[in-house]
KEGUMAR-568338 format. One line per 5 residues: for each residue x, y, z of N, C-alpha, C. Coordinates in pm, whole numbers, m for minus. Example, Ala and Ser with C-alpha at 12.3 -4.5 7.8 and 13.67 -1.06 7.14 Angstrom:
BEGIN
1319,m569,780,1230,m450,780,1320,m330,780  1285,m225,708,1367,m106,714,1290,3,787 .
This chain:
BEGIN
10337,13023,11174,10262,12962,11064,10317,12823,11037  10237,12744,11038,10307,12569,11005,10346,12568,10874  10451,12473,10843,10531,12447,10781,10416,12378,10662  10405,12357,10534,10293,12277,10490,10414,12148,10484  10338,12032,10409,10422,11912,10425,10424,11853,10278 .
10514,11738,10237,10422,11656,10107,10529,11582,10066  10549,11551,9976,10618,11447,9927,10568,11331,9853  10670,11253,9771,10590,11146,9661,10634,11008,9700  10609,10929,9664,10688,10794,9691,10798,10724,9617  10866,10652,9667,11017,10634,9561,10946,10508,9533 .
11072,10466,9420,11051,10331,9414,11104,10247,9468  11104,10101,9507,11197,10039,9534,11214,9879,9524  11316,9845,9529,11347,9695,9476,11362,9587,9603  11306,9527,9620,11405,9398,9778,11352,9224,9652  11482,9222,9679,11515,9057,9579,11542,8963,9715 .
11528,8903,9697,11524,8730,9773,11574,8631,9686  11705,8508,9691,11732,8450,9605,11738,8319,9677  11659,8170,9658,11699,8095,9696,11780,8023,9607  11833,7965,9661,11950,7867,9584,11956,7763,9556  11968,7651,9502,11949,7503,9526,12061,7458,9610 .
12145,7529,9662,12209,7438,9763,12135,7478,9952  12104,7565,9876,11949,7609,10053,12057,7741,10102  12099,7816,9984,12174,7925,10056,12076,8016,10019  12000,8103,10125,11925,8246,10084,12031,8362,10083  12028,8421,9956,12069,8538,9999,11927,8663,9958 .
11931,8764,10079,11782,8816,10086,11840,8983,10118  11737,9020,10140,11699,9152,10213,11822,9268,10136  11764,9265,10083,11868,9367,9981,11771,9479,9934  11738,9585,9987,11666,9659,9909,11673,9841,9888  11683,9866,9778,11754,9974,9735,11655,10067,9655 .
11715,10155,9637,11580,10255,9560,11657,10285,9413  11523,10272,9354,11549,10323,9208,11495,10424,9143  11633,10544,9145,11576,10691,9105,11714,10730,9042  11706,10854,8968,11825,10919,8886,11942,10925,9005  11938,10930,9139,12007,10999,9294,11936,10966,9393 .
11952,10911,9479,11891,10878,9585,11941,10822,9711  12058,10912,9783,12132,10895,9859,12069,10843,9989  12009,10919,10037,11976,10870,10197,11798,10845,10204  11704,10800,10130,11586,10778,10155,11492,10907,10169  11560,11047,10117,11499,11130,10131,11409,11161,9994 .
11280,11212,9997,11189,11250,9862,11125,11411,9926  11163,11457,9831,11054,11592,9816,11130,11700,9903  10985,11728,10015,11035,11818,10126,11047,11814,10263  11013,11891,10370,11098,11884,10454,10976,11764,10545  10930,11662,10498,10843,11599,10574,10933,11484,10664 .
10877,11445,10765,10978,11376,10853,10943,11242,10822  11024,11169,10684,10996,11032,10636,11071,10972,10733  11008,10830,10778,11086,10731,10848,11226,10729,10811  11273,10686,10734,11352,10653,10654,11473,10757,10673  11410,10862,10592,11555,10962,10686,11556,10999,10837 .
11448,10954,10915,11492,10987,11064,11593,10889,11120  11616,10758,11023,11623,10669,11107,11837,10710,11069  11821,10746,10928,11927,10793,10892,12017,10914,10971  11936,11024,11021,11963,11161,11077,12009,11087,11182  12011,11008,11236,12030,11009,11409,12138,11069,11472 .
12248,11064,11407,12377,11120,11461,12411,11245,11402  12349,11300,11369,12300,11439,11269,12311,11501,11392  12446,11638,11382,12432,11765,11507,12286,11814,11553  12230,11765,11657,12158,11865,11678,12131,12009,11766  12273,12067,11835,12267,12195,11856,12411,12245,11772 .
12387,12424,11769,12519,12450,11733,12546,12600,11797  12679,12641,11827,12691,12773,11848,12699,12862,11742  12627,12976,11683,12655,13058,11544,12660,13147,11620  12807,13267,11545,12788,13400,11579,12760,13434,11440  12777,13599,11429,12678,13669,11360,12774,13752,11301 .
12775,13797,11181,12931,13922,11122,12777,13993,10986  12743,14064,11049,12641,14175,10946,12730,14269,10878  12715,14280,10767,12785,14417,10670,12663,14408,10585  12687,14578,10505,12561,14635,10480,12542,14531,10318  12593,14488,10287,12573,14352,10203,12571,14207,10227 .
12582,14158,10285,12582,14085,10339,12588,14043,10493  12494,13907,10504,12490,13884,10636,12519,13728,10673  12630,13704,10757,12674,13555,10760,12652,13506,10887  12633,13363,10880,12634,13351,11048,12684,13190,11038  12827,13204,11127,12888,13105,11144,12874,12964,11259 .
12836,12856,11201,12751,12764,11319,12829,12634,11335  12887,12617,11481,12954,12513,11482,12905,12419,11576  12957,12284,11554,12946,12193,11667,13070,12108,11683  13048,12037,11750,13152,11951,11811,13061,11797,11878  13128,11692,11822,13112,11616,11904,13204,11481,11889 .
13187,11377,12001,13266,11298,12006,13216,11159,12021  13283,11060,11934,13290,10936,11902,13343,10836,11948  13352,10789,12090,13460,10661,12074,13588,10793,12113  13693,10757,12061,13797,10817,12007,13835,10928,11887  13700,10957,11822,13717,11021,11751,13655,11149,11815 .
13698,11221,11720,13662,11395,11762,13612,11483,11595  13462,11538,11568,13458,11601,11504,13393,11718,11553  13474,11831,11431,13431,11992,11459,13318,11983,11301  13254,12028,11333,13143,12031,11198,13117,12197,11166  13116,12243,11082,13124,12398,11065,13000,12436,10916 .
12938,12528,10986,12852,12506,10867,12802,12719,10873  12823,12727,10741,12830,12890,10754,12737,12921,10662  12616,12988,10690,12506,13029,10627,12499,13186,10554  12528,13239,10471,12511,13371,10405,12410,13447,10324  12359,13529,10297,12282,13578,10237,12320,13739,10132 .
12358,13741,10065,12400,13837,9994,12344,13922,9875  12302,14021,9927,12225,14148,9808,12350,14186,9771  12302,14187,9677,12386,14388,9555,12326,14403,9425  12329,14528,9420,12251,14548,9306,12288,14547,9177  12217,14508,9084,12202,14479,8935,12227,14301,8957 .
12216,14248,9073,12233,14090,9056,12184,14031,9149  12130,13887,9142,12027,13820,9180,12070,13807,9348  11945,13795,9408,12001,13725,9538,12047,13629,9591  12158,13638,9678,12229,13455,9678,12246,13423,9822  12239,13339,9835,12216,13255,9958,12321,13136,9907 .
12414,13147,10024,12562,13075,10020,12582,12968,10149  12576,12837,10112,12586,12744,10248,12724,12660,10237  12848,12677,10333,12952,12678,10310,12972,12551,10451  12987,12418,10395,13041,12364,10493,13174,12290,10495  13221,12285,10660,13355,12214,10698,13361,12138,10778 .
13406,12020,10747,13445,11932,10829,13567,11888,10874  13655,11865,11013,13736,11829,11039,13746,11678,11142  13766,11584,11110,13756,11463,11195,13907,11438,11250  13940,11466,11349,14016,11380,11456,14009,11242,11488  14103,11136,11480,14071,10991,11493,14243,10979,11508 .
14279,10958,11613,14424,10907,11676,14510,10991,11639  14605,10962,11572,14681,11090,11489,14616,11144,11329  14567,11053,11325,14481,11091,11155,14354,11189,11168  14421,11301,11104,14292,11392,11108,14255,11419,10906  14122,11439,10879,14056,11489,10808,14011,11562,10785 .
14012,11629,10680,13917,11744,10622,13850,11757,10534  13713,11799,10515,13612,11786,10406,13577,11972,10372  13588,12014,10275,13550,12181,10286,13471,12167,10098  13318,12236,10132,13257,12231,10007,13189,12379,10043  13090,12437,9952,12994,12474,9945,12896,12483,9815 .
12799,12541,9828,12728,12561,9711,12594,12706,9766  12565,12715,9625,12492,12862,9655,12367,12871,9558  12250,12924,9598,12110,12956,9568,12074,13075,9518  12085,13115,9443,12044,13220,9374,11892,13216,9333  11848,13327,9368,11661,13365,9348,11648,13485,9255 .
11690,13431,9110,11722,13542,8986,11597,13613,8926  11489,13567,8927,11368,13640,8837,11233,13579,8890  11175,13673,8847,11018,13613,8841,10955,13604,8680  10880,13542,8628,10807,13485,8541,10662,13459,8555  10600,13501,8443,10432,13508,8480,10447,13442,8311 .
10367,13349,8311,10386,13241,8191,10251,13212,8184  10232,13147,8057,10107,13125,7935,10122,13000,7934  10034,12887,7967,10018,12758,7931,9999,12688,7762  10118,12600,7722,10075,12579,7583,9960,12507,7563  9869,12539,7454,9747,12432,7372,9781,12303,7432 .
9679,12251,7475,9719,12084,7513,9778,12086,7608  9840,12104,7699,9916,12103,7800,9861,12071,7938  9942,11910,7952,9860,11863,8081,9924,11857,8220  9989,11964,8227,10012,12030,8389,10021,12186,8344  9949,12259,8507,10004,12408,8474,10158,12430,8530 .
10224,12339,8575,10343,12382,8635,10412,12449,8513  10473,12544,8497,10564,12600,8391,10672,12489,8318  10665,12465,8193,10722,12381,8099,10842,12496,7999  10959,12427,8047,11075,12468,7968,11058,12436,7838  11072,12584,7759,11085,12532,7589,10941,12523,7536 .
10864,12521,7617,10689,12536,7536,10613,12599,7584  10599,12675,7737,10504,12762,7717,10593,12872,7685  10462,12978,7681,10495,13139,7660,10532,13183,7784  10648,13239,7792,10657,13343,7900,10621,13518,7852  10489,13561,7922,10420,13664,7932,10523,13798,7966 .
10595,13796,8089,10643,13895,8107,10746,13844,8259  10857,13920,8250,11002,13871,8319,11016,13992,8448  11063,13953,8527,11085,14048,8596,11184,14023,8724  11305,14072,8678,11452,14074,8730,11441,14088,8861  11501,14019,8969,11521,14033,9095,11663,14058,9128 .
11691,14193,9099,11851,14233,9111,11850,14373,9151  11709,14429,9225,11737,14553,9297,11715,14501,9424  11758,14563,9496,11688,14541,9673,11742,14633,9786  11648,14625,9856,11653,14738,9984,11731,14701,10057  11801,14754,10184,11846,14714,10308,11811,14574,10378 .
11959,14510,10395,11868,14412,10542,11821,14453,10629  11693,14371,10697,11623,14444,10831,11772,14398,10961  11728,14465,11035,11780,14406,11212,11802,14233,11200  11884,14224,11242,11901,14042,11281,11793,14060,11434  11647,14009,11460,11627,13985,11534,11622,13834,11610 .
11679,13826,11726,11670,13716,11810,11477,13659,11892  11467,13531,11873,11358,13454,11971,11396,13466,12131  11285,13492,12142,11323,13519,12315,11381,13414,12386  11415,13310,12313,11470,13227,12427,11630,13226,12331  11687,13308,12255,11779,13325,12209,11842,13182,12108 .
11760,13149,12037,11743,13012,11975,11781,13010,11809  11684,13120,11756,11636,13143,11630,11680,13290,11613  11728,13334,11534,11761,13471,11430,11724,13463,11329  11668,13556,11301,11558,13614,11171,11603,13715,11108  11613,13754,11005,11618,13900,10901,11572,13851,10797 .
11545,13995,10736,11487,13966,10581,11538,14021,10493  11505,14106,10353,11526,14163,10267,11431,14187,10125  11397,14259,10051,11308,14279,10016,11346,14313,9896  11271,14282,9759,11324,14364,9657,11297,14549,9633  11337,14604,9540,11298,14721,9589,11170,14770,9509 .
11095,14713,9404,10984,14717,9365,10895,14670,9441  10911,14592,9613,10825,14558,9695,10756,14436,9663  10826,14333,9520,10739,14269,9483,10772,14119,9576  10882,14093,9606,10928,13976,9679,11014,14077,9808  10968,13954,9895,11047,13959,10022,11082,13818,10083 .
11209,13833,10107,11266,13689,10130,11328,13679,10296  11239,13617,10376,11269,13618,10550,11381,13519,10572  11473,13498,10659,11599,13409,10660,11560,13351,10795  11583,13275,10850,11610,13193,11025,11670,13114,11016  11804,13143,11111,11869,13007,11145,11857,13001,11297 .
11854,12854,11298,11821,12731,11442,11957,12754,11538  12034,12749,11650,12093,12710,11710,12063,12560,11746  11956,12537,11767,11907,12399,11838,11750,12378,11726  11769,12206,11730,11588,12225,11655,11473,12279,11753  11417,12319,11633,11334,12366,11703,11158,12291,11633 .
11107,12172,11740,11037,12043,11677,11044,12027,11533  10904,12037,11472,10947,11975,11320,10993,12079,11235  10977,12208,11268,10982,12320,11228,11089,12336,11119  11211,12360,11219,11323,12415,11135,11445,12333,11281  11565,12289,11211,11711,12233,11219,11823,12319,11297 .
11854,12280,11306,12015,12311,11355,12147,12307,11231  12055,12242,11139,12190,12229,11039,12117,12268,10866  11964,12350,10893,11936,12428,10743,11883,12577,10787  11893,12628,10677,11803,12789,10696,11718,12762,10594  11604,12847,10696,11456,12829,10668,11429,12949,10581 .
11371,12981,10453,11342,13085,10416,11191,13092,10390  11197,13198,10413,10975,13235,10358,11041,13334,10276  10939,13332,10168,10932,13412,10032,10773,13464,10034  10770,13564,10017,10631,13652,9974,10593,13755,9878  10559,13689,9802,10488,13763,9665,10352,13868,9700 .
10410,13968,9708,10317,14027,9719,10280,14159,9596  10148,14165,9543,10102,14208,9460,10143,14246,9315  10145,14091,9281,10201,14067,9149,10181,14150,9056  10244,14247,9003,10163,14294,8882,10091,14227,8734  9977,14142,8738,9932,14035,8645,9922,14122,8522 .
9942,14047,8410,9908,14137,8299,9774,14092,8210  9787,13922,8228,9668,13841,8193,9604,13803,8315  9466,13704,8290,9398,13637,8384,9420,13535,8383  9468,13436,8284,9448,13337,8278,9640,13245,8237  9702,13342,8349,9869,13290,8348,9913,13254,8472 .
10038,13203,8492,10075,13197,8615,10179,13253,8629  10249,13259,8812,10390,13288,8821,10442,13169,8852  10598,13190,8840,10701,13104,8902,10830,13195,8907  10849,13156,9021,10983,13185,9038,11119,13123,9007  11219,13169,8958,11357,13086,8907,11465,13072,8994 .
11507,13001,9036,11613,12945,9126,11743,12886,9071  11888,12928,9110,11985,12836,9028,12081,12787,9140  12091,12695,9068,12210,12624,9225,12361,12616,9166  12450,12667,9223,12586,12660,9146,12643,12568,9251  12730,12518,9229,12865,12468,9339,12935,12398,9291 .
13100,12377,9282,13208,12318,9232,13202,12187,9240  13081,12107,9312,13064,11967,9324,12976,11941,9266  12954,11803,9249,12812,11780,9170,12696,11787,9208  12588,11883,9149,12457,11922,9132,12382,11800,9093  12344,11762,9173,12208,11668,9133,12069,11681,9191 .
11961,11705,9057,11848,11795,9043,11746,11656,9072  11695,11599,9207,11641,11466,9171,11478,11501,9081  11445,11386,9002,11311,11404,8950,11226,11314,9004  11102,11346,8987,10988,11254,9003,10955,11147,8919  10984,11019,9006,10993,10882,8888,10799,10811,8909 .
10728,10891,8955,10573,10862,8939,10538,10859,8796  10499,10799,8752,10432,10743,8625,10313,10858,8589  10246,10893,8717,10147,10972,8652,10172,11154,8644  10279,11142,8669,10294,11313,8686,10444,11299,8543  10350,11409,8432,10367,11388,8303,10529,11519,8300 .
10578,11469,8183,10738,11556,8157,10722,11551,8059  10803,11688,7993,10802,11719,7851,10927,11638,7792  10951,11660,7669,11112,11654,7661,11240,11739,7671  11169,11838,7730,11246,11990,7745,11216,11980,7897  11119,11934,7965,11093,11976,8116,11109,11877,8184 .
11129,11853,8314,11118,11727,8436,11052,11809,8551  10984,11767,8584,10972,11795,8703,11021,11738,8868  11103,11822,8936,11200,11824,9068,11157,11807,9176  11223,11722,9209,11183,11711,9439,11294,11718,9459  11398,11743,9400,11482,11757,9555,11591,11797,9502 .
11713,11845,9548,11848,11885,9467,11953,11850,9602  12042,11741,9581,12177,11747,9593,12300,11786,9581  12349,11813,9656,12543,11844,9617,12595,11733,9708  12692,11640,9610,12747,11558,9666,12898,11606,9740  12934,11538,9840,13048,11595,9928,13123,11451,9919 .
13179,11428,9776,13277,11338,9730,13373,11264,9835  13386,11335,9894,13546,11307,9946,13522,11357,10127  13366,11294,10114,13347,11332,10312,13370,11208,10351  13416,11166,10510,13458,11061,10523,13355,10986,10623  13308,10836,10600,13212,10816,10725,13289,10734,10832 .
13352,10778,10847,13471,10721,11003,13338,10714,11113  13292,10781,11130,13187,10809,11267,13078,10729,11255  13031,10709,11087,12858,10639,11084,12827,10747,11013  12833,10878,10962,12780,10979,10885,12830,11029,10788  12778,11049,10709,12808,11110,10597,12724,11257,10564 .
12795,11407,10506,12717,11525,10503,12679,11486,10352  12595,11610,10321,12597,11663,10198,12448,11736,10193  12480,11819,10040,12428,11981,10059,12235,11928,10061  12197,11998,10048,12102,11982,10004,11998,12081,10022  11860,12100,9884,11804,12248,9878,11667,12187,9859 .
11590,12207,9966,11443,12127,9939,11348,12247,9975  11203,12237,9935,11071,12361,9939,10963,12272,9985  10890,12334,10013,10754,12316,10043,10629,12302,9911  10572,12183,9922,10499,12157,9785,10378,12232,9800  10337,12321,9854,10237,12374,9873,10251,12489,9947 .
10183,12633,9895,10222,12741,9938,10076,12852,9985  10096,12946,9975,9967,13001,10084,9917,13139,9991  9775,13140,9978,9750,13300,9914,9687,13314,9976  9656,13450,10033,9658,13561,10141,9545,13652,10057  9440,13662,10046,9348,13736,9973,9261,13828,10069 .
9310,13952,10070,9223,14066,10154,9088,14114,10123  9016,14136,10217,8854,14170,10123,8861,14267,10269  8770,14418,10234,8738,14532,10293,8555,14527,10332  8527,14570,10406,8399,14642,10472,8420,14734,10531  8360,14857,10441,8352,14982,10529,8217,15057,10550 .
8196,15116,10651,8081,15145,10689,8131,15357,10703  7993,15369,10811,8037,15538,10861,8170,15552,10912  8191,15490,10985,8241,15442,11172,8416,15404,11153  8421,15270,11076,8512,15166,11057,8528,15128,10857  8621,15071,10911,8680,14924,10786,8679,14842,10848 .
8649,14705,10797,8691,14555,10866,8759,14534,10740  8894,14469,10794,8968,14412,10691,8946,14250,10742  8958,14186,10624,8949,14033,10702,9050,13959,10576  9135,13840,10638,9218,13781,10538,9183,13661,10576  9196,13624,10387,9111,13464,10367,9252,13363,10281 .
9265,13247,10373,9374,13198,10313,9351,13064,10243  9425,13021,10127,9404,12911,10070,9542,12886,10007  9499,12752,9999,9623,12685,9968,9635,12652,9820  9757,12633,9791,9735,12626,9631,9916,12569,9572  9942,12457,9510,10034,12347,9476,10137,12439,9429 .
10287,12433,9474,10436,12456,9458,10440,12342,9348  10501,12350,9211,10570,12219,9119,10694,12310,9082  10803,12226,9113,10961,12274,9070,10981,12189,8961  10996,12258,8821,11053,12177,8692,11187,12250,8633  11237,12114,8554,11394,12217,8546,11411,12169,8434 .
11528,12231,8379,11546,12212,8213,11630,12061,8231  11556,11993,8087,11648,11831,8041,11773,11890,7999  11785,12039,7989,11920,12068,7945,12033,12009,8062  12106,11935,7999,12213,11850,8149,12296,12017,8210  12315,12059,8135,12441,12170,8186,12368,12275,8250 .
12207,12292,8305,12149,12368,8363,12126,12349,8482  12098,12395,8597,12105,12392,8710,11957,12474,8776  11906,12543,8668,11805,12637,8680,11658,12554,8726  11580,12640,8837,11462,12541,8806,11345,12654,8866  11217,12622,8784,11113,12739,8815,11042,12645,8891 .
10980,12782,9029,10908,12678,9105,10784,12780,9064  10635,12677,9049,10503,12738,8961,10422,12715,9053  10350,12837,9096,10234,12878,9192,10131,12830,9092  10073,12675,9124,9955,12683,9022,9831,12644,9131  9746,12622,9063,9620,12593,9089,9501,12731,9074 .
9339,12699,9075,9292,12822,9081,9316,12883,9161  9360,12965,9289,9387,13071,9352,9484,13166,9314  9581,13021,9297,9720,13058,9234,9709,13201,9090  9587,13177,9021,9601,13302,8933,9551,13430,8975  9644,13560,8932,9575,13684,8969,9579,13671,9182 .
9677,13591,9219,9679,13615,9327,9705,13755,9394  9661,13806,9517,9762,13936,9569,9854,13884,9682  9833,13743,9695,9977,13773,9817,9967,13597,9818  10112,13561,9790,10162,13444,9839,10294,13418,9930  10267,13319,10009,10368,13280,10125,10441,13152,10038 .
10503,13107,10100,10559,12983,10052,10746,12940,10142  10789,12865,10148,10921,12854,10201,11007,12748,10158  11121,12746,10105,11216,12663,10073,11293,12673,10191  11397,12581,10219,11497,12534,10288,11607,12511,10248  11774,12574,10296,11871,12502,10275,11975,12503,10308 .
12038,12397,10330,12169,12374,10445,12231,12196,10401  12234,12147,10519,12286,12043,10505,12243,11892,10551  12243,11780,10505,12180,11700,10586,12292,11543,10613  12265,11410,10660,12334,11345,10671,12292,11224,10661  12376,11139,10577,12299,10985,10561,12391,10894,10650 .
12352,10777,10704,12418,10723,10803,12564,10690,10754  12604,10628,10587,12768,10558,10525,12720,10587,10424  12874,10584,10380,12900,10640,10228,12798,10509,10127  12837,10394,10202,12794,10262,10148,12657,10286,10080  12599,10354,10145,12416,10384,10161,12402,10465,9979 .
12500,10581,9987,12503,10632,9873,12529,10605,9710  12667,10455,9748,12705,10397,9660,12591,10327,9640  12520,10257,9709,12379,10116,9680,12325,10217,9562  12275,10350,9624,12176,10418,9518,12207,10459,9404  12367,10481,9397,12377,10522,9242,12407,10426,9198 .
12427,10288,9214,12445,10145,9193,12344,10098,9127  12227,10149,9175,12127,10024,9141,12117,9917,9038  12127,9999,8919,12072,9916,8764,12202,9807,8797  12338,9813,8856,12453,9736,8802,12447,9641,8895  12368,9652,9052,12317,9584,9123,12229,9450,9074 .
12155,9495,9031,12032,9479,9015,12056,9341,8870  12168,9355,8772,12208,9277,8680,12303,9219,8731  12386,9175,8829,12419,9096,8918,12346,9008,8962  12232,9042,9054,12164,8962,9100,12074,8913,8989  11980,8972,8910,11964,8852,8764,12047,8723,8749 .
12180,8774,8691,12234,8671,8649,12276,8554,8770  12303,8617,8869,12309,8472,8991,12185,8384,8979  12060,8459,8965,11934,8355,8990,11945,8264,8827  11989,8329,8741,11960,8253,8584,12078,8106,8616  12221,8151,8658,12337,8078,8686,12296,7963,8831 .
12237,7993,8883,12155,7901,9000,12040,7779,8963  11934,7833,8861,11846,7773,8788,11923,7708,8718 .
């Protein structure tokens, strides 16, 4: 099934300054958003901008596999070499049920750089938790259906902290891709896992796990509500929840609405040209699956009719929250019986640290160069 695609546009600044002594200084151009490390927006769409960044981004790795009846990890390494330098890149993907608590998905990476006698080490992780479902009431006036923190009604809650067995780790026949799933035990979500050894085209990485999520047969209580699902991101580094700086896509003062979430890896080093760090991105658009029957003497024809219908991730203005509901809206989206949808998450890489400093720089940038052109005039 293809991946859907989407994404918004950033903003961005390029200043040009001539001088009166005929000195240009030019081509300076930086983006202006709350975070905006490597040119990435939204989801997993292949923007110029970060391809041009990814280039030295691992693209195969060896993972083995350590299954216990709670958990399932799979350890993925690479290696490669620079000049003189030598890095091991280690990146360990987990997935962990138990019951009475949410499901978590744990992405644990390590870095070690070799460079003459000076070696380095970078060791972070951070983790995804998929805690509840929510079927919510739009407030009076309210001009998005995406779910709004602090003003709509939430209808009715429903805990994702039982669950069945993992399935089999099955392998792709060309021994590439490993798959398992897990399921809650009310049957209402099922959450599929794959990790890449090698990319595999636009699909899915070598350095994220791909998840599909499927809602299947919501129990609705109204007609006229939606679901969303709640997501929390923990990790000992900093969480940064990016928002949408479009003018026309409206925020409460309790809500923002999200493209993208960071964990910064402070203290990774770009000796090579790269820099890691975490990162947890979805698909803006997700899939309902609507069955219709014909039966005759003889037979049934079952036939499935699919439509598409808008993913919006909004998260609380609360700073100390990390939480964010992603809202199945549009008409299909209500009273659905079966939705697909897939988030992503692992790790990605911007070419220098430099790249990262410009972006959280901007505004102090940006009043620099003011005052040179006022001090020039």
């Amino acid at each position: 099934m293809p991946m859907p695609r989407g994404g918004s546009a950033r903003s961005s600044l390029y200043v040009t300054l001539q001088l009166p002594t005929g000195l240009l200084i030019s081509a300076i151009a930086i983006h202006v958003s709350a975070w905006k490390p490597n040119g990435a927006k939204g989801v997993r769409k292949a923007e110029p901008q970060r391809r041009r960044l990814d280039k030295k981004e691992p693209k195969e790795r060896e993972c083995s596999i350590d299954e216990e009846e709670d958990e399932i990890e799979f350890q993925c390494k690479a290696k490669t070499e620079n000049a003189d330098t030598e890095i091991e890149d280690k990146i360990d993907f987990s997935v962990k049920r138990t019951n009475a608590q949410a499901l978590r998905v744990k992405v644990k990476y390590e870095q070690e750089i070799e460079q003459g006698d000076t070696e380095t080490e970078t060791e972070t992780e951070y983790e995804v938790t998929f805690d509840r479902l929510i079927e919510y009431e739009k407030a009076n006036g309210a001009n998005t259906e995406a779910y709004e923190w602090g003003s709509d009604t939430i209808v009715q809650t429903i805990a994702l902290d039982s669950w069945s067995d993992f399935s089999n780790v099955v392998e792709s026949e060309d021994g590439v891709v490993s798959t398992f799933s897990v399921s809650s035990t009310n049957g209402l979500a099922i959450f599929s896992f794959h990790i890449s050894r090698a990319a595999d085209g636009a699909e899915i990485s070598a350095n994220k796990m791909k998840i599909d999520f499927e809602l299947i047969n919501f129990p609705w209580s109204q007609d006229n509500t939606y679901v969303a699902l709640i997501s929390d991101i923990e990790s000992q580094r900093e969480v940064e929840i990016e928002v949408d700086d479009d003018p026309d896509t409206p925020d409460s003062e309790s809500s923002r609405t999200a493209t993208d979430v960071f964990i910064s890896f402070q203290d990774a080093t770009s000796t090579v040209g790269f820099v890691p760090f975490g990162e947890y991105t979805w698909a803006e658009t997700a899939e309902v699956l609507n069955a219709t029957s014909n039966a005759t003497d003889t037979n049934t024809t079952v036939t499935l009719d699919s439509q598409e219908i808008q993913v919006v991730a909004t998260s609380s203005s609360d700073p100390t929250s990390n939480e964010i509901a992603f809202s199945f809206i549009g008409d299909a989206a209500r009273s659905a019986a079966d939705i697909f949808w897939d988030p992503e998450a692992g790790i990605s890489y911007s070419q220098s640290a430099s790249i990262r400093a410009v972006a959280s720089a901007t505004c102090t940038i940006v009043a620099v160069l003011s005052s040179m052109l006022l001090m020039a005039i």
